[in-house]
N, C-alpha and C positions, 0 to 999 in steps of 0.2 A: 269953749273947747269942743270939736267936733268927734275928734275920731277916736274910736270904742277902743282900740287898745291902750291910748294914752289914759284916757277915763280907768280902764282898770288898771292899770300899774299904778295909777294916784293911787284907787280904792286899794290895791294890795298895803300899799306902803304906811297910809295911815291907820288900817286897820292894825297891821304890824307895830306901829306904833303906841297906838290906844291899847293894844293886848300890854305891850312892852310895859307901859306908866300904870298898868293893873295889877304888877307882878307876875303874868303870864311869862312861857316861854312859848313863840313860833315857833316854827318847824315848817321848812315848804318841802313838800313832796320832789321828788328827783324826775318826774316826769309830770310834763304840763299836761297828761292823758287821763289825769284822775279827775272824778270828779267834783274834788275840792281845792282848793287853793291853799288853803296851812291848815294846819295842824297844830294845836293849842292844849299845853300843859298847863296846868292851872293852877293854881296857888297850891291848891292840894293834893298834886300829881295825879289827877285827875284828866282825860284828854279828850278834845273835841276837835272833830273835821268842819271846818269850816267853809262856805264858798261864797266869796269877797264878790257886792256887786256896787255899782258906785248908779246914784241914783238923785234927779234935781228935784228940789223942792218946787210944787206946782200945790196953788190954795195952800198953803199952809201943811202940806203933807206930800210922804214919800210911797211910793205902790213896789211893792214887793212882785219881781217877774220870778215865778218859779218855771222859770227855762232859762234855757240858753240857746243861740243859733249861731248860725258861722258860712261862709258864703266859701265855694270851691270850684272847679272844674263843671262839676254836674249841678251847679246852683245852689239855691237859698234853702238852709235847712233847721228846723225847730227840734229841740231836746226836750220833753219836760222832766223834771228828775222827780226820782224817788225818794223816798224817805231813807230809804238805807245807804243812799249815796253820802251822805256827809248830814251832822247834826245842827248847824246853825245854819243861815244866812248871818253873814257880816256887811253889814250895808252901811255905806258910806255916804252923807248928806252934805256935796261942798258948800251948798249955802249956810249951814248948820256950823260946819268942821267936825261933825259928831259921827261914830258910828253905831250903829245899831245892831244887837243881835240878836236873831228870828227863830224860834224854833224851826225847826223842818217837820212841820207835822201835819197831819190830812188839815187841823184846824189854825194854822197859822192865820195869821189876819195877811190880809193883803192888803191896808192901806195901814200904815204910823203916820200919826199925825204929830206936828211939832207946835203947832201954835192952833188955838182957839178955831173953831167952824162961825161962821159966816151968821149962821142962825142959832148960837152958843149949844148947840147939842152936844151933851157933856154923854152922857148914856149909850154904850157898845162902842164909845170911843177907843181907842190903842194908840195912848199917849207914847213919846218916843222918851220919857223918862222912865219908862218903866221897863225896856228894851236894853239900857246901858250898860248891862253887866250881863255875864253868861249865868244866867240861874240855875240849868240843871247840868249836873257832873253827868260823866258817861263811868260806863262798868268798866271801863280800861282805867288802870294806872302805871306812872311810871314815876321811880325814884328820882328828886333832884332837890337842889337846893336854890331856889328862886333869889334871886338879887335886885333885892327894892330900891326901887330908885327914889333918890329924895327929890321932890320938885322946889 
């Protein structure tokens, strides 16, 4: 699959789903101008800004783009975001079916790896099982009653 918006409506949808089988609640913003793509209440009303990238396995691992770009009238143009834009990357690996969630932070890793290095280098690795669940809550909460789904 080629073309970058159909890649991201995957990554939206599965990520929506992987939240959904976590007992999360989404939430997608009412304007596609933000810049995160859902908004994630969390088992313990708890909430986190999210922005969904969909990303192929190459060696054994996925690279974390901290931008965004987008082509218009006046040409090709690079974002790179901030930290205060949104709290994770949610990142979607179709080779995997897995999604990953990133900090947003000066020290995020920018490679997750999913399977073993070439040369078994285990040391400053950023395994993608250690990514699978959103580990830090944000200061915002919001009341609800979450509806677990049984698999």
């Amino acid at each position: 699959m080629h073309h970058t918006k159909a890649k991201a409506d995957i990554g939206v949808a599965k990520c929506i789903a992987d939240l959904v089988s976590k007992g999360c609640v989404p939430c997608m913003p009412l304007s596609e101008h933000q810049p995160y793509d859902i908004v994630a209440v969390l088992d313990k009303g708890s909430v986190v800004k999210l922005q969904v990238k969909y990303a192929t396995l190459k060696n054994g691992a996925i690279e974390v783009k901290f931008r965004t770009s987008w082509a218009d009238k006046h040409g090709s143009h690079t974002k790179h975001y901030s930290e205060s834009d949104f709290d994770f990357y949610a990142i979607y690996c179709p080779e995997k079916d897995k999604v990953v969630y990133v900090p947003n932070t000066s020290d995020s890793p920018r490679i997750i790896r999913f399977e073993k290095t070439l040369n078994n280098q285990g040391k400053h690795v950023k395994w993608a099982s250690d990514y699978q669940v959103i580990k830090r809550e944000s200061s915002e909460t919001i009341r609800h009653t979450p509806v677990k789904v049984k698999t």
